[in-house]
ROVOSE-690654 format. One record per residue (C-alpha): x, y, z. Coordinates in steps of 0.2 Angstrom, whole numbers, padded with zeros to 4 digits, always signed. Each point is the difference from the previous one (the first is absolute). Layout:
BEGIN
XYZ;...
//
This chain:
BEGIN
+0098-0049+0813;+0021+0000+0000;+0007+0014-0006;+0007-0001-0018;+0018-0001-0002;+0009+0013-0007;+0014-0006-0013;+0017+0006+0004;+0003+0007-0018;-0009+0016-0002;-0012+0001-0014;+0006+0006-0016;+0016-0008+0002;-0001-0018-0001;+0010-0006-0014;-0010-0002-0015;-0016+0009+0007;-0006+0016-0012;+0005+0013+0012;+0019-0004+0000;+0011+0013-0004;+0018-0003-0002;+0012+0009-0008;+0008-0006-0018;+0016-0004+0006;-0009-0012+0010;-0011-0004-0010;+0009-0006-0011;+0013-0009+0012;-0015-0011+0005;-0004-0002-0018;+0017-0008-0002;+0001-0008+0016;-0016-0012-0004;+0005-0002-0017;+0007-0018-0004;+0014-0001-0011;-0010-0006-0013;-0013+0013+0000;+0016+0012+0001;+0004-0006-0017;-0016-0002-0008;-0011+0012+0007;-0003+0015+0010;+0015-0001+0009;+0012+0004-0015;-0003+0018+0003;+0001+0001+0018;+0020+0004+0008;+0009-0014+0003;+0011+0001+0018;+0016+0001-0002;+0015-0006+0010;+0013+0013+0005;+0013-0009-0009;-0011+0002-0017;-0004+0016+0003;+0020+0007+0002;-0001-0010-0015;-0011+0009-0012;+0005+0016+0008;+0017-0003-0006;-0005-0006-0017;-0012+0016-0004;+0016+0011+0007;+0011-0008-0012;-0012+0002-0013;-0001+0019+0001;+0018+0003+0003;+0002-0013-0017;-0012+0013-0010;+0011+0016+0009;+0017-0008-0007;-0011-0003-0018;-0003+0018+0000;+0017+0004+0002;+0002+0020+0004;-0019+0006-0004;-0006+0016+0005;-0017+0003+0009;-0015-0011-0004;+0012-0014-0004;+0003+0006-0020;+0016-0007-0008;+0012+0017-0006;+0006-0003-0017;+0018-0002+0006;-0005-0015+0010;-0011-0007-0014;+0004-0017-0007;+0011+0002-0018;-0010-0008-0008;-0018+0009+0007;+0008+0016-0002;+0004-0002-0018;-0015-0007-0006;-0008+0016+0008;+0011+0011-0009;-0002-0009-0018;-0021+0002+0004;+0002+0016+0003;+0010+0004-0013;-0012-0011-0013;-0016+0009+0006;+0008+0017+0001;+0005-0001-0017;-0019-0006-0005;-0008+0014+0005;+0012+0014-0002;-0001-0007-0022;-0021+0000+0007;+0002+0019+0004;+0012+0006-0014;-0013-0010-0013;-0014+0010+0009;+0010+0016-0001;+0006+0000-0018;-0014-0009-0008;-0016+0005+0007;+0005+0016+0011;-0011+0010+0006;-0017-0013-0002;+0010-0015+0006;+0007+0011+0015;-0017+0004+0007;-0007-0015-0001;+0014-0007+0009;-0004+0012+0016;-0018-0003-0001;+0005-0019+0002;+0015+0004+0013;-0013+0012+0008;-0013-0013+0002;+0013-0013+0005;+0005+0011+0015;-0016+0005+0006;-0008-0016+0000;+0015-0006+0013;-0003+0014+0010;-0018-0006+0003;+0006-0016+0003;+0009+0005+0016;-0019+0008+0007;-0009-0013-0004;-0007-0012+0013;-0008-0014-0007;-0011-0004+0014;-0010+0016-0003;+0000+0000-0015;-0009-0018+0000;-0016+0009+0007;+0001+0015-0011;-0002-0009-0017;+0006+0013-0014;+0006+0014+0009;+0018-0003-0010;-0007+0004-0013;+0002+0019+0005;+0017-0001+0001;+0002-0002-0019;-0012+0010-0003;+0008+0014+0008;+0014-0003-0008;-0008+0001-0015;-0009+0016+0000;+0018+0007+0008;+0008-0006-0014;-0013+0006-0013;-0001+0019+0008;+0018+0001+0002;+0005-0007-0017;-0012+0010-0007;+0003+0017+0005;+0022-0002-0002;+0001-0007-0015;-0017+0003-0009;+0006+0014-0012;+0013-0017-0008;-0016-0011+0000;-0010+0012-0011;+0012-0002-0014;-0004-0010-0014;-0015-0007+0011;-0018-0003-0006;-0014+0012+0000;-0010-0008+0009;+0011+0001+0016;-0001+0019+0000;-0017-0002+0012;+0011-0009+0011;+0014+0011+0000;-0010+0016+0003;-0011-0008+0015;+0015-0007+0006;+0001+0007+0019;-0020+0000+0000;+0000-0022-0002;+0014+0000+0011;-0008+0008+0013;-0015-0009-0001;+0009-0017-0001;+0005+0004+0017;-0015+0005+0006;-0007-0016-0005;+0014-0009+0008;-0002+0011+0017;-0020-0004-0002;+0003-0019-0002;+0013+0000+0014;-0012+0006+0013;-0012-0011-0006;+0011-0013+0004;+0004+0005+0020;-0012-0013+0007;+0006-0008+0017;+0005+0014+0011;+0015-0011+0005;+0007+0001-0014;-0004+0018-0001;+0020+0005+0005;+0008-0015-0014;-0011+0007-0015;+0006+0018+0005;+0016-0002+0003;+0002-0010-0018;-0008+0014-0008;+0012+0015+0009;+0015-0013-0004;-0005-0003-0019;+0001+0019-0004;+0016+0002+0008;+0005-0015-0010;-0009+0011-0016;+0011+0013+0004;+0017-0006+0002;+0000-0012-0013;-0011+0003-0015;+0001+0022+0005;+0020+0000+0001;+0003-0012-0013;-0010+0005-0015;+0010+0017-0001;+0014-0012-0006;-0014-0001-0018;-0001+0018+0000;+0020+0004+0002;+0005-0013-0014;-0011+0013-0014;+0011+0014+0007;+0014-0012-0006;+0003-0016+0001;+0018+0004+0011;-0011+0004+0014;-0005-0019+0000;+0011-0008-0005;+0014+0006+0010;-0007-0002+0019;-0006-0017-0004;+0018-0004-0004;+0008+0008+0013;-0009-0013+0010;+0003-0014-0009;+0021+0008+0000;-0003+0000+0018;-0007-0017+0004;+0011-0011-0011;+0017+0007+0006;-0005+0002+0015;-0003-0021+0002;+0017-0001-0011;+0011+0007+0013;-0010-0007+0014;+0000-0016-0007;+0022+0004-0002;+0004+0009+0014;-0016-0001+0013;+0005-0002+0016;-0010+0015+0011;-0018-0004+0004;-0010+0015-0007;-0018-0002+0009;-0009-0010+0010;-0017+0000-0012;+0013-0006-0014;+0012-0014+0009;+0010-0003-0017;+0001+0018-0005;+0019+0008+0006;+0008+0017+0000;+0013-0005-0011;-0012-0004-0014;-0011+0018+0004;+0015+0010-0001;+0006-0011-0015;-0017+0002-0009;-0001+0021+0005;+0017+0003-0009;-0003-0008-0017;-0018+0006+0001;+0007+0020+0002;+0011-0004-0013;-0010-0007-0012;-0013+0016+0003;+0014+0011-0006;+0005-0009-0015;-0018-0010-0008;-0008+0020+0004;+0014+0007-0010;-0004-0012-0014;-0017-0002+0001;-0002+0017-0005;+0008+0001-0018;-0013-0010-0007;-0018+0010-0004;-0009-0017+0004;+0005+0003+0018;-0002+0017+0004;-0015+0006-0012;-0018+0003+0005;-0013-0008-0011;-0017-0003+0001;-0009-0015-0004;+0004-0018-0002;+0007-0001-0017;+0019-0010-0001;+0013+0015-0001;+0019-0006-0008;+0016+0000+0009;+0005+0014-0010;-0016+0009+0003;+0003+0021+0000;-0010+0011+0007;-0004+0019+0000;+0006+0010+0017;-0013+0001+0012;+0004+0004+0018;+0004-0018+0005;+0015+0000-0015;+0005+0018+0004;+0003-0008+0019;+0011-0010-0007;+0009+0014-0009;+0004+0013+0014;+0005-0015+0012;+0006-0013-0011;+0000-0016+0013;+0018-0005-0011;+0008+0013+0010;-0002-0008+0014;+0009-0014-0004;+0019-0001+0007;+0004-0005-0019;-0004+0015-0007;+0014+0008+0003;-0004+0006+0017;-0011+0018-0007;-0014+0007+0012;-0019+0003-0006;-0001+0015-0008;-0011+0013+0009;-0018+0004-0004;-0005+0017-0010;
//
């Protein structure tokens, strides 16, 4: 019986046998290569590299080079990460930043004063709560990974509702004495159980939360989201809520940091968007050192002179408990806040008046 005759090819690689193997580069080259042109347009071949001549590519090489150094010349002079400096800004795109600015700034600085004036103290603690939530809800937002979250189906709902039992305890315990004026008889259980609920709305939250750890996988995510909400709890909502309980001890104590901020911010952009020629940071392309000096100036100054005439007006520097509406011309009796203000006035501080020293204590 003759011997059978072995095929040259080895087996597994004949073109077109299951075995094949060939890399993508050629894979697709042969694609291309048995492709008509017909089928190059129409069909499969429209994704597949076309071959190029030399000529074509030092061509489109070229092109994309003159493209990028076209978008360079655009930017003109911009600092890192390719961010137009206001200096180099167009006339027009610079100006109609600054009237936006300007429009909106004005909006909510009337939003704050009506806040201030009108509702006080109630108006002002709503506006943190909201400010608080606000904050908090984007610092979840850069934890949160939506794949996981996909297979653990309510676990955000413990993120607000830690926030609310945070929010509840801490609100509660600062500022409860002001909430028990004028309020109902009815909320007096809730007031004198107020630390026994909060502490077993926690532990109904920690309960339900170790109900919830399901796939050991996902055993480090839910953990680290629970260590990393409280931290959020207790830099946001702990921190900021003493602002409700300074603005009882007088309103000054509000009203005079937030303004300094605002003081700060808006001259600072004035002088940077005047004079700024230094990038400041990296974090903050457009921010320069001409604006932050600019902006630290006029925001010391203004501390010496607002603090100096904030203080002449009881409205500002009185203690009061509750949420009824005081008067601008509101008087009140020395405690210990008003006698601070007596022994070292805040005036005298002030280059204007006439250059005197506090007088010493006892």
């Amino acid at each position: 019986m003759p011997a059978r005759r072995r095929s040259a090819t080895p087996r597994g690689r004949r073109s077109g046998s299951p075995g094949t193997r060939l890399s993508p580069l050629k894979a697709n080259g042969t694609a291309s290569a048995g492709a008509s042109p017909s089928a190059a347009g129409d069909g499969e071949g429209r994704d597949s590299p076309r071959r190029l001549s030399p000529r074509a590519t030092v061509a489109q090489t070229t092109a994309a080079d003159g493209g990028a150094d076209r978008d360079d010349a655009a930017a003109g002079s911009a600092s890192d990460g390719g961010v137009t400096m206001l200096k180099d800004a167009e006339p027009n795109a610079k100006w109609a930043s600054w009237w936006r600015r300007v429009f909106w700034s004005f909006v909510l600085v009337i939003g704050f004063n009506f806040l201030f004036f009108v509702t006080q103290q109630a108006g002002l603690v709503l506006l943190i709560v909201v400010t608080q939530a606000k904050i908090y809800h984007e610092l979840v937002k850069l934890a949160y990974h939506y794949n996981w979250e996909r297979q653990l189906p309510g676990f955000n709902t413990f993120y607000y509702y830690w926030f609310g039992v945070a929010a509840f305890y801490l609100y509660g315990r600062i500022i409860r004495r002001h909430l028990q004026v004028g309020a109902p008889a009815w909320l007096d259980w809730l007031f004198d159980n107020h630390t026994l609920i909060s502490f077993a709305l926690y532990m109904g939250g920690l309960v339900a939360f170790v109900g919830s750890l399901k796939k050991r996988k996902l055993y480090r995510y839910q953990f680290s989201q629970f260590a990393y909400c409280h931290m959020a709890l207790l830099s946001v909502v702990g921190q900021s809520t003493l602002l409700a309980a300074n603005m009882f001890e007088g309103m000054i104590w509000f009203f005079l940091p937030v303004s300094l901020i605002v003081t700060n911010d808006c001259f600072a952009y004035i002088f940077g968007f005047f004079f700024g020629r230094t990038p400041l940071i990296r974090l903050s392309p457009k921010k320069t050192w001409e604006g932050f000096i600019g902006g630290f100036v006029v925001t010391v100054l203004y501390g010496f002179y607002a603090t100096g005439f904030m203080q002449r007006f009881g409205f500002m520097t009185c203690p009061r408990s509750g949420f009824e509406r005081l008067a601008l011309d509101y008087e009140c009796e020395h405690g210990w806040m008003t006698a601070l203000y007596d022994v070292h006035p805040l005036a005298d501080f002030v280059p204007a008046a006439g250059g005197r020293v506090p007088p010493a204590v006892g």
